[in-house]
C-alpha positions, 0 to 999 in steps of 0.5 A: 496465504502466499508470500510474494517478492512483488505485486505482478504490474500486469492484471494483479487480482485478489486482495493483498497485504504490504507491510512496510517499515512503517505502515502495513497496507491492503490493497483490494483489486476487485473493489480498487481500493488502498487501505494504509494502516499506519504505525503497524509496520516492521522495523526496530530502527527507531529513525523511521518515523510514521508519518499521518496522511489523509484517509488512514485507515479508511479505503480510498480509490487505487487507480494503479500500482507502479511499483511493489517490491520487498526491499523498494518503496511502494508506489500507489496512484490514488484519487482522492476519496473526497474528490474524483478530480484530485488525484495522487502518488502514495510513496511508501517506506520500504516493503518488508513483506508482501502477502496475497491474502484473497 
């Protein structure tokens, strides 16, 4: 749909891909959901290695987005699926492309 340099940090909407040098996410902002799908990223540098984490593939709940910006690591505030008191920071590898998709 539309390509973007970033995720806007004010009121985002809508459904969005981030593809990653390792790992391709969507972000869902109507359901506040992050889903990280790992090893479907965008490089050809063999060094960057893919790392496994909690609840790939699965979503999980998006608390807020401080950064997401082609060129930067992503930084997503998670709670815990499992457990609403357990909350975290998903750090990413640097963002390739950003895509608003819905």
């Amino acid at each position: 749909m539309a390509r973007a340099q970033q995720i806007p940090i004010d009121g985002p909407e809508g459904v969005w891909t981030v593809v990653t040098r390792t790992s391709t996410y969507v972000i869902d902002f109507g359901e506040m959901t992050l889903l990280r799908a790992p090893g479907v990223g965008r490089t050809d540098d063999h060094r960057w290695e893919v790392s496994e984490l909690r609840r790939d593939s699965e979503d999980i709940p998006l608390l807020d987005v401080k950064i997401c910006r082609v060129g930067e690591p992503a930084q997503f505030w998670v709670r815990a699926a499992d457990d609403p008191e357990v909350r975290t920071w998903r750090v990413t590898t640097p963002v390739v492309e950003i895509e608003r998709i819905g």
